[in-house]
C-alpha positions in Angstrom: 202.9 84.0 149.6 200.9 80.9 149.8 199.6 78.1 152.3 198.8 74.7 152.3 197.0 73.1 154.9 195.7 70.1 153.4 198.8 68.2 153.0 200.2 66.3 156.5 203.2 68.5 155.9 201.0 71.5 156.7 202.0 75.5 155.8 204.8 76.4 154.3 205.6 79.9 152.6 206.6 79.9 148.0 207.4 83.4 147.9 210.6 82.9 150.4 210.5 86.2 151.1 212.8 87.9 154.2 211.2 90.4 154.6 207.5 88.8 155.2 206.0 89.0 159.0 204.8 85.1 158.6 206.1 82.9 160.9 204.7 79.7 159.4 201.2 78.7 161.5 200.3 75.5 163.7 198.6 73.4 161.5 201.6 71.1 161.0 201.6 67.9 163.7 204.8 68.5 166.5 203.6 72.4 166.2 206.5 74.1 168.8 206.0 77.8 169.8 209.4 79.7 170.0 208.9 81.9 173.3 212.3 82.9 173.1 211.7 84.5 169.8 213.2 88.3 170.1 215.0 87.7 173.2 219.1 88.2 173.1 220.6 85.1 172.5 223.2 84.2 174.3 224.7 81.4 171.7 227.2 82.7 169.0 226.6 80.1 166.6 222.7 80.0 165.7 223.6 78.1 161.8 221.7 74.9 163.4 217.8 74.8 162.1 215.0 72.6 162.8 213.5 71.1 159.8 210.2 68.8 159.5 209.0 66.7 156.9 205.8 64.8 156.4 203.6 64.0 159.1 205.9 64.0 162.7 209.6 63.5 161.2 211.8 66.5 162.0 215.7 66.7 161.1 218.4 69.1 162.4 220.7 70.7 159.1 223.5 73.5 159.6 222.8 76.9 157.5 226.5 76.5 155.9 225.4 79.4 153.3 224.0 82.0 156.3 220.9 82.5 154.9 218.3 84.7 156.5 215.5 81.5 157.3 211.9 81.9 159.4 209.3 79.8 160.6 207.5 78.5 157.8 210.4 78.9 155.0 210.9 76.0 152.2 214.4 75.0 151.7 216.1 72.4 149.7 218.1 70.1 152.1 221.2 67.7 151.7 219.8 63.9 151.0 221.1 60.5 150.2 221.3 60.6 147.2 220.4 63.7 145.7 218.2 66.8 147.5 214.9 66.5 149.6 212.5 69.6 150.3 212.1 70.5 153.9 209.8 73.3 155.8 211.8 75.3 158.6 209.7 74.3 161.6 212.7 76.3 164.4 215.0 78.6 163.9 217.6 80.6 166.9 217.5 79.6 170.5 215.1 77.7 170.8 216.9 74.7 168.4 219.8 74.1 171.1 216.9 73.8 173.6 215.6 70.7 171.3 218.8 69.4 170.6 219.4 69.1 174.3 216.1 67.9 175.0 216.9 64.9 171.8 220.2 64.8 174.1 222.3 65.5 170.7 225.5 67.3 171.1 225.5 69.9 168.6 229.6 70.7 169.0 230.4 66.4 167.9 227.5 66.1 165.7 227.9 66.4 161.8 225.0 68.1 160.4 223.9 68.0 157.1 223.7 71.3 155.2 221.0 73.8 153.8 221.8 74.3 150.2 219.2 77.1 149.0 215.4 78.2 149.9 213.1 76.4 147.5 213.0 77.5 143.8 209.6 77.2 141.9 210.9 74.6 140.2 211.5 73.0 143.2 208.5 73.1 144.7 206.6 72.1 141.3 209.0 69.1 141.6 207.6 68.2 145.2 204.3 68.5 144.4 204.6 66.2 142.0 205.8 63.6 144.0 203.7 63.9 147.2 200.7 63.4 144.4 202.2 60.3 144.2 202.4 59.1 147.0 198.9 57.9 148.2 198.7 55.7 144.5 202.1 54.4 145.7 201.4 53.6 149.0 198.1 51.4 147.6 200.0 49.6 144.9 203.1 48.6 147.2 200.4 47.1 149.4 198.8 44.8 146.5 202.3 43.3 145.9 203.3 42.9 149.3 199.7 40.9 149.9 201.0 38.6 146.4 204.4 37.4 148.1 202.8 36.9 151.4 204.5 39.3 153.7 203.2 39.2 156.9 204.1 43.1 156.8 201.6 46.8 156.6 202.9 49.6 154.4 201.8 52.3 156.8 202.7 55.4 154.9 204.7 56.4 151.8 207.5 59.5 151.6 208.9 60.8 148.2 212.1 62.5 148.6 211.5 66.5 147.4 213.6 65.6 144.0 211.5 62.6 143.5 214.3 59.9 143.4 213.9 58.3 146.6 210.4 56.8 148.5 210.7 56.0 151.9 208.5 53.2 152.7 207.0 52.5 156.4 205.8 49.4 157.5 204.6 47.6 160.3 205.6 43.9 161.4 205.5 41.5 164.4 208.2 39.4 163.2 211.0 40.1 160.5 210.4 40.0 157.4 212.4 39.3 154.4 211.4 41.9 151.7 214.6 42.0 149.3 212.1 40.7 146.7 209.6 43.5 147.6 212.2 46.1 146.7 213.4 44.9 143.5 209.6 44.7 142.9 209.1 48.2 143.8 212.5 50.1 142.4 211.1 48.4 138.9 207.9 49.8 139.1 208.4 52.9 140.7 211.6 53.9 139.2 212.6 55.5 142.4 215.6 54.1 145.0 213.3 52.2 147.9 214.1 52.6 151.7 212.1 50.6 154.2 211.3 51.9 157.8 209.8 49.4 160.2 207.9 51.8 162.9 205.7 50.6 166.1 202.1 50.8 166.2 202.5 54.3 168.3 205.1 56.0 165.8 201.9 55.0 162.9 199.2 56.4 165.4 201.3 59.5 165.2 201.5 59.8 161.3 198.1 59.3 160.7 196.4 61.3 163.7 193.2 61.7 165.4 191.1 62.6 168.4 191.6 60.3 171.5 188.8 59.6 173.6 189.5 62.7 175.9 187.9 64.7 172.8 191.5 66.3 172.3 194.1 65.6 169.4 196.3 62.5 169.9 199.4 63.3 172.0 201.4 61.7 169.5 200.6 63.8 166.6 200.7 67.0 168.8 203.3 67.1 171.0 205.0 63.5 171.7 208.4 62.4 170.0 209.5 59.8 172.5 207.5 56.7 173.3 208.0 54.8 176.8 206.4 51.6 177.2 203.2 51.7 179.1 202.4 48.7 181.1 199.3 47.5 183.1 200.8 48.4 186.6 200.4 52.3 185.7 196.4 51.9 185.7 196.7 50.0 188.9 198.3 52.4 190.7 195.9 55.3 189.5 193.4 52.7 190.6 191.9 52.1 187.3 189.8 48.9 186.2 191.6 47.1 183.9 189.6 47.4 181.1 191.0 46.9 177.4 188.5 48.9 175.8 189.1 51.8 177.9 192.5 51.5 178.9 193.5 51.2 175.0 194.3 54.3 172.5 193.8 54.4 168.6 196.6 52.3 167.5 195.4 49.4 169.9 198.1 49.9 172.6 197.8 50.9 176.1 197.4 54.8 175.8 200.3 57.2 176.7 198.3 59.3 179.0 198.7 56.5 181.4 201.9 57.4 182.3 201.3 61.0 182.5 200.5 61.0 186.4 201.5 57.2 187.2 204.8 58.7 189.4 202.6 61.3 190.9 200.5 58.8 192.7 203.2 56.5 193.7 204.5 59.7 195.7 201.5 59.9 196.7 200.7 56.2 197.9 204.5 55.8 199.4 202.6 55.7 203.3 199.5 54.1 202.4 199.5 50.6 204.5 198.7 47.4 202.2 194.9 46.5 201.3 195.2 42.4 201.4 194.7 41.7 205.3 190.5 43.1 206.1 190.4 45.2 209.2 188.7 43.4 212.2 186.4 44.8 214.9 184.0 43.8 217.2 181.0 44.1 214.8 182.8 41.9 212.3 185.8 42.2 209.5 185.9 44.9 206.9 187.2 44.6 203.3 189.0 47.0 201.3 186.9 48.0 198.4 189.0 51.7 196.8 191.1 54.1 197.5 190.8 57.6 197.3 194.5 58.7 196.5 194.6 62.4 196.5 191.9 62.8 199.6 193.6 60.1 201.2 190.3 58.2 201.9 190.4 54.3 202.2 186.5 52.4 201.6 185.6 49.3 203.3 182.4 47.3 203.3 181.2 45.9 206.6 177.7 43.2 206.4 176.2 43.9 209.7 172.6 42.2 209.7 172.2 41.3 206.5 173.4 45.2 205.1 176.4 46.0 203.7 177.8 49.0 204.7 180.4 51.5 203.2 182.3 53.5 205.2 184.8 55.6 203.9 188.4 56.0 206.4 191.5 58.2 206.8 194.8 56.7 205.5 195.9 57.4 209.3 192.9 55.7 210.7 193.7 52.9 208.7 197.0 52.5 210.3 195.9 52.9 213.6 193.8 50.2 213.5 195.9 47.8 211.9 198.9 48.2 214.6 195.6 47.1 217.2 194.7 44.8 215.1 198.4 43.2 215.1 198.5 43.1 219.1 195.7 40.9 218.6 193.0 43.5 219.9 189.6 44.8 217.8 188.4 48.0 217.6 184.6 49.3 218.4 184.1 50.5 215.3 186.0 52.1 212.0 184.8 55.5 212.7 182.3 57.3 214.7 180.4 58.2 211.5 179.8 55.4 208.9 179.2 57.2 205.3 176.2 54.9 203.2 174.2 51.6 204.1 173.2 49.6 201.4 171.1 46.5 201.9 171.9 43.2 199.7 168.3 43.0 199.1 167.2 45.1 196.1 165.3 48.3 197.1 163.7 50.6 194.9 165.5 53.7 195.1 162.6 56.0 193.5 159.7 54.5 195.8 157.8 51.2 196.0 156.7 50.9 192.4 157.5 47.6 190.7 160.4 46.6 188.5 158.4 45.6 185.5 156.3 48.7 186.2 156.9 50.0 182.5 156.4 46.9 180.7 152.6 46.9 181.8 150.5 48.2 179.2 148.8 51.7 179.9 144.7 52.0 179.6 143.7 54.0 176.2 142.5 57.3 177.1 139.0 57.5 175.6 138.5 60.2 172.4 136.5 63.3 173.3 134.2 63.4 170.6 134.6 66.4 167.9 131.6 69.6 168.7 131.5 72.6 166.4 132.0 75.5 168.4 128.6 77.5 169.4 128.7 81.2 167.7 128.3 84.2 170.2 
């Protein structure tokens, strides 16, 4: 048995052997644990098998021939034309789970079949053309850039019997690229399919660590891509900052949608921030919200200081139901959080600003004495 982690397919077993303990590893990008792995199944057909390719794609094929497959077998697949090379990335239960979760019907839907674990030959075969794949991938770029296609060749596919590349680009607009194929089934000497994918489907292919020091979501566990719009950082109360708010492939990043219904539950009986609260000491202004604590902060100037004070939610709404009889509270609360003036105070004592751009006096040099003997 072998492994191979360097390739964006990840580990797959050569030896193909049933009885082997390996169950394939994690190294490969959409990684899925089977916890139901040695529980009785309750499905009488289990033929269907989860197969993955390079980088993120994974395929469902039907094990027509029953043969005994694991986590991290290589099998030779049905393709268009010809045979492709496939890792088993799921086998048993734990398939239909997927296939309901891709919300495929797995009783209507015509699989393609499993035709044989991978022979050396086969696998020689494959290696062969994933070599050739980076050198492709460069070249079809150079003659795109010649006829002016306002198009990026993302990432290049061989099929496992080396008579098919798939070839996925990335474009704003449509492009017409029937030249670009003639072009490239000449040189290549391979049938060309191309794949136009979004900037977040490329993110996922290539990888990387986002800025929360963890691996991309959509290399590690993401295979469905919602739009993401600005109004999910406003409600999580989020500056709307590009920089920040943006992942690798220049989009707004997934995450932000993670907990965007969460706090809309949470904000359903918050009152609105655009009218300021008035009292008799003056209007207050909404500054931030604390969702989960349910804390409201307003500023208050007062004398020339600007104060903070932090407010229950249900304070709030008490005082603007006074406020819309036409009455003005005393005060927001009895106990008013920070005071900051508008003047600039030194917080660390009365030393000047431009205290470290005055030059120090030089410390006179003790003069060298031998030591005295005792």
């Amino acid at each position: 048995m072998s492994c191979c982690g360097t390739d964006t397919r990840g580990c797959f077993t050569v030896d193909n052997n049933p009885t082997s303990e390996n169950t394939g590893c994690s190294l490969n990008k959409l990684d899925v644990n089977d916890w139901l792995l040695g529980l009785n199944s309750y499905k009488k057909n289990h033929d269907i098998v989860e197969v993955r390719f390079k980088n993120t794609l994974k395929e469902y094929y039907i094990n027509v021939n029953k043969l005994k497959l694991k986590k991290g077998d290589t099998i030779a697949v049905e393709a268009s034309p010809g045979h492709d090379i496939g890792i088993v990335s799921l086998v048993g239960e734990l398939v239909f789970e997927q296939l309901r979760k891709k919300n495929i019907n797995w009783n209507k839907t015509e699989f393609k079949k499993i035709y044989r674990k991978a022979k050396p030959s086969d696998i020689e075969k494959w290696n062969e053309a994933i070599a050739l794949e980076s050198s492709t991938m460069l070249k079809s770029r150079q003659l795109a850039k010649k006829l002016n296609l306002d198009m990026k060749i993302g990432d290049v596919e061989y099929q496992g019997d080396k008579t098919k590349a798939i070839f996925y680009y990335l474009a704003e607009e449509r492009v017409d690229f029937r030249e670009l194929i003639k072009i490239l089934a000449e040189e290549f000497n391979v049938r060309i399919e191309m794949r136009q994918i979004g900037a977040r489907q490329e993110a996922g292919k290539i990888g990387g660590i986002g800025s929360c020091g963890m691996e991309l979501c959509c290399s590690k566990w993401m295979s469905n891509f919602n739009s993401v719009s600005t109004n999910s950082a406003r409600v999580q109360e989020l500056s709307l900052n590009p920089q920040k708010l943006a992942g690798q492939c220049g989009k707004l990043k997934c995450c932000l949608n993670f907990e965007a219904d969460s706090y809309k539950d949470a904000k359903k009986d918050f009152p609105k921030t655009d009218k300021p609260l008035e009292t008799e000491s003056g209007r207050a202004f909404y500054q931030k919200t604390d969702v989960y604590k349910r804390i409201m902060w307003y500023t208050q100037k007062i004398d020339g200081i600007i104060k903070f004070t932090e407010i229950p939610v249900d304070r709030v709404k008490e005082i603007i139901e006074i406020n819309k009889s036409g009455n003005k509270v005393e005060s927001l609360i009895e106990k008013e959080i920070v005071a900051i003036k508008s003047e600039f105070v030194d917080a660390v004592g009365f030393d000047s600003i431009d205290r470290f751009s005055k030059k120090k006096p030089k410390k006179k040099k003790k003069k060298w004495r031998p030591r005295e003997k005792k």
